[in-house]
C-alpha positions in Angstrom: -9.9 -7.7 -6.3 -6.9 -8.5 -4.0 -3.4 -8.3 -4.0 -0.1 -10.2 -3.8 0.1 -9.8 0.1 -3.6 -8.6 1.7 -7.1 -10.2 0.8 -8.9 -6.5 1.0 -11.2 -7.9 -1.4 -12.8 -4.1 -1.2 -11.6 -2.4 -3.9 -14.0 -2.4 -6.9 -14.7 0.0 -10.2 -17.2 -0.2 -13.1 -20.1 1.8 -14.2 -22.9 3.7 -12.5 -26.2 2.0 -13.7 -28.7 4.0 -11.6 -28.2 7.0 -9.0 -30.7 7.1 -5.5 -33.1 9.9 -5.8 -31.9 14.1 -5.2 -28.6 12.9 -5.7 -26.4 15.0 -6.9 -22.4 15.0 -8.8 -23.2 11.2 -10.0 -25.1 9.9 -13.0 -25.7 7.1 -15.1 -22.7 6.2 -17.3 -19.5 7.9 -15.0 -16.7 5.4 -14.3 -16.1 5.1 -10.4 -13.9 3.2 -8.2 -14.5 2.3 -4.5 -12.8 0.8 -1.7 -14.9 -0.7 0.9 -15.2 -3.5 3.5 -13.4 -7.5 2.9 -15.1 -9.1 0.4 -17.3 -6.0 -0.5 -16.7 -6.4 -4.3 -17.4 -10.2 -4.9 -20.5 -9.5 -7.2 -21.7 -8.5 -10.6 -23.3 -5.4 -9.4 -23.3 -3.4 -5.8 -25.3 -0.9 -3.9 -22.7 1.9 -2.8 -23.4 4.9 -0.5 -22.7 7.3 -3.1 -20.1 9.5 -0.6 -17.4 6.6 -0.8 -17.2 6.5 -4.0 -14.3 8.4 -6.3 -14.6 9.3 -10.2 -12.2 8.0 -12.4 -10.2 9.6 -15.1 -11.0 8.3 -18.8 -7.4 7.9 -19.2 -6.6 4.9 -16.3 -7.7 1.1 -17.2 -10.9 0.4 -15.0 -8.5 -2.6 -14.2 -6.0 -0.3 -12.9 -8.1 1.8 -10.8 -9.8 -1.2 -9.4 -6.5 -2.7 -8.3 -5.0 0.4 -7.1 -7.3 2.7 -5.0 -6.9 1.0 -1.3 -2.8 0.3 -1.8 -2.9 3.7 -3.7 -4.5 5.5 -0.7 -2.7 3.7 1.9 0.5 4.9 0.1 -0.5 8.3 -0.2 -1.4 8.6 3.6 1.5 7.0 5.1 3.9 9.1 3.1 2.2 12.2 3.1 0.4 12.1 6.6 1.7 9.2 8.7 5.7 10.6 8.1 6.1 13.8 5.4 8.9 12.1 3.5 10.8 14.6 1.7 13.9 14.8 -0.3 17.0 13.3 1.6 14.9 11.0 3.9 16.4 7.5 4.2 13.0 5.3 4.3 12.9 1.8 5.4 10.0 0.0 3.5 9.0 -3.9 4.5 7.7 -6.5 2.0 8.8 -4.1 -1.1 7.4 -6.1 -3.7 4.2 -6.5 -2.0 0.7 -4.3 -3.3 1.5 -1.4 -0.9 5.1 -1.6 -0.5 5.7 -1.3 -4.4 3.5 1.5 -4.2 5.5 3.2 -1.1 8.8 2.1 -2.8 7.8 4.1 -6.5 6.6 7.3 -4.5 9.4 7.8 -2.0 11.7 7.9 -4.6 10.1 10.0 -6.9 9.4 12.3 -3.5 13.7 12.3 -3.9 14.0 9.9 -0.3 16.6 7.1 0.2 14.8 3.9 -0.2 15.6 0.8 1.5 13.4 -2.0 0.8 13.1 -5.8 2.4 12.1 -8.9 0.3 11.8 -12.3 0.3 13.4 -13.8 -2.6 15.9 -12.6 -5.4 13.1 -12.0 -8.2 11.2 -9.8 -5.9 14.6 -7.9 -5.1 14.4 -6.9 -8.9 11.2 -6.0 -8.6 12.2 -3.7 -5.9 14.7 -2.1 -7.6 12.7 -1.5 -10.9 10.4 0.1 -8.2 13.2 2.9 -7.4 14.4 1.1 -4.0 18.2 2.5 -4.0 19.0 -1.2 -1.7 17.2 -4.1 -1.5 18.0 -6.2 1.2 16.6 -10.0 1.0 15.9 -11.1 4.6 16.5 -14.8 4.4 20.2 -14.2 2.9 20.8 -10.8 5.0 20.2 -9.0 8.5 18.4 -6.3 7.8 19.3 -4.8 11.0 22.7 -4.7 10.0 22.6 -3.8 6.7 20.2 -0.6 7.4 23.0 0.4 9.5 25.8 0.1 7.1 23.8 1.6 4.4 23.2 4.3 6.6 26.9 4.6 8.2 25.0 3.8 11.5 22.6 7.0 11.2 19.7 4.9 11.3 16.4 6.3 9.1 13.9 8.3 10.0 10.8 6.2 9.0 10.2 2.5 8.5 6.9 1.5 6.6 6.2 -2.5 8.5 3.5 -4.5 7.2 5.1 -7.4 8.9 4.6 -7.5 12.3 5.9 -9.8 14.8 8.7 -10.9 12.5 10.5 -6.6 11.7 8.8 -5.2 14.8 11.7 -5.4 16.7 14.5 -5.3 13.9 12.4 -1.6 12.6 12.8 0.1 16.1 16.4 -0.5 15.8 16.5 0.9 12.0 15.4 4.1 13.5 17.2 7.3 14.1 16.6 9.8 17.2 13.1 11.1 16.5 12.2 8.5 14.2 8.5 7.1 13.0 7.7 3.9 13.1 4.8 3.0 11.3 3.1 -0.3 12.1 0.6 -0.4 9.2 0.1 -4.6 8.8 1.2 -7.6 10.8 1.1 -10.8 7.6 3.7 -12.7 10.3 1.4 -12.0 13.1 0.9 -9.6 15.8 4.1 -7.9 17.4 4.9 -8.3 21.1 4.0 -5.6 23.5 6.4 -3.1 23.0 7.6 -1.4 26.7 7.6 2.4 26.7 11.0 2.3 27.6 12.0 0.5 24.3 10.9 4.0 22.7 12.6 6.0 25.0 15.7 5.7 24.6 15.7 7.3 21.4 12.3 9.6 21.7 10.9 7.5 19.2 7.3 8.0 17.8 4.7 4.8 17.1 1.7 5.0 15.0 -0.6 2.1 14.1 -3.1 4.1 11.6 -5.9 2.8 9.3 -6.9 4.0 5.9 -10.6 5.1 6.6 -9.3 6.9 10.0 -7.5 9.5 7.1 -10.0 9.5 4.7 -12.8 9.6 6.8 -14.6 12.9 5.1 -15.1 13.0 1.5 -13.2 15.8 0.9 -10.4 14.0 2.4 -11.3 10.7 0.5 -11.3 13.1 -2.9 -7.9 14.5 -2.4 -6.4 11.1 -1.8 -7.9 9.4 -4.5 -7.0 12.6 -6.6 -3.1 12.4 -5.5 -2.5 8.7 -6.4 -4.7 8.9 -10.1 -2.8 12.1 -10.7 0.5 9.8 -10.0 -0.8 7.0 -12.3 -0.8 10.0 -15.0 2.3 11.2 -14.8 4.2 7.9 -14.4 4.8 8.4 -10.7 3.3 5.3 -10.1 3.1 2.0 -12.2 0.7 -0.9 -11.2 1.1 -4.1 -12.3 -2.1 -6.3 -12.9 -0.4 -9.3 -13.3 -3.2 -11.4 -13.6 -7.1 -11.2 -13.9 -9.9 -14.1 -13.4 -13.6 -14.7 -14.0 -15.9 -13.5 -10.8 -16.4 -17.7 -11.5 -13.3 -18.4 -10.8 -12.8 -16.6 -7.6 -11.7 -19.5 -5.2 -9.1 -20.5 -7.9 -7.5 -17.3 -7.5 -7.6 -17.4 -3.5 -5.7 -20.8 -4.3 -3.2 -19.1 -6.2 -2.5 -16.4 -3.9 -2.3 -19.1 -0.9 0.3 -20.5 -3.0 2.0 -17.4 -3.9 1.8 -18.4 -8.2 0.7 -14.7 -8.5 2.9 -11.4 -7.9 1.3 -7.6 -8.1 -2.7 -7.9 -8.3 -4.9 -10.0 -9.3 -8.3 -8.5 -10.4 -11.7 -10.5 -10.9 -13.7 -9.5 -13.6 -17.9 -9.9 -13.3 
């Protein structure tokens, strides 16, 4: 399984057929998702350690949990550990329409923040928007500089979301407000330039570049995430669109596709 923007290739759910021996809390038959290393989950069956993996409720799609635990978890941690968004937060969220960002863009608002959200083209803008972003700014048409400033009446936010990189790096540091976070979680345009210290002094800003299995690196950590973001899918919190699915066969076809961007939300391979 991958998704519109990131070839995680990790993410994976389907049946327990056998359990190692003393273990305990799994058996034969449960439904389970896992998120695990690139390219972890191109096979028919899979050997797990059985700590990493997270039950699934009867109620969500196996396709849905299989498309949505690492974006869902990334999500969770950025806006809940990363930055605390809460209500009346302007947000600044990158690549909006992408696997994570539509994710980010649905929570923030429901968590009652500002969004702000950056595409590419004008049908991901109403993606964006259909994802709760309250301005979508399309970066080949706009400066999104600029129009973060007039949106917020030159206040700035107080936490951009960049999978980008080297193309928002700069642009993000100048979305931010006094005290702002600036969370460097991807780089698809390439690595940012060194950033000098004095760039983030003038306006005592904070820079994190975290990784998912840094917060959920204790399985009672890994259980609470996964908890959160299935207990989103159930209320409505969260929708995820599996846009397309392919034979396990067909699994360099749907690498073409994605190269070629003919695929938006995920695309899920099925053994």
């Amino acid at each position: 399984m991958t998704s519109e923007n990131d070839f995680h290739c990790g993410e994976a759910c389907g049946v327990v057929t056998a359990v190692g021996p003393g273990l305990t809390g799994r058996q034969v038959g449960d439904l389970v998702a896992y998120a695990g290393q690139p390219m972890g989950s191109y096979a028919e069956e899979q050997i797990l350690p059985a700590d990493r993996v997270v039950p699934v409720p009867p109620s969500i799609d196996p396709t849905v949990a299989a498309s949505l635990l690492s974006k869902g978890m990334t999500a969770q941690f950025l806006l809940r550990s990363c930055f605390k968004v809460e209500p009346g937060h302007a947000v600044l969220v990158h690549a909006a329409a992408g696997g994570v960002g539509s994710l980010l863009c649905q929570w923030a608002n429901a968590l009652g923040a500002t969004v702000i959200g950056t595409v590419s083209t004008k049908e991901k803008a109403a993606q964006a928007e259909e994802d709760g972003c309250h301005h979508v700014i399309i970066n080949k048409e706009e400066d999104f500089v600029a129009r973060v400033k007039e949106i917020t009446s030159d206040n700035g936010v107080e936490v951009v979301y960049d999978s980008v990189g080297k193309d928002t790096f700069e642009g993000s540091l100048a979305c931010l407000k006094t005290r702002g976070y600036m969370v460097s979680f991807g780089q698809s345009s390439g690595a940012p330039d060194p950033v000098p210290l004095s760039d983030i002094a003038v306006k005592s800003l904070f820079l994190t570049r975290p990784s998912l299995f840094n917060y959920a690196a204790t399985r009672d950590e890994l259980l609470g995430m996964a908890g959160e973001v299935f207990g989103n899918v159930q209320s409505g919190v969260l929708r995820v669109r599996v846009n397309h699915t392919y034979p396990l066969s067909q699994a360099a076809q749907a690498h073409e596709d994605l190269e070629n961007r003919k695929t938006s939300g995920s695309v899920v391979l099925i053994p």
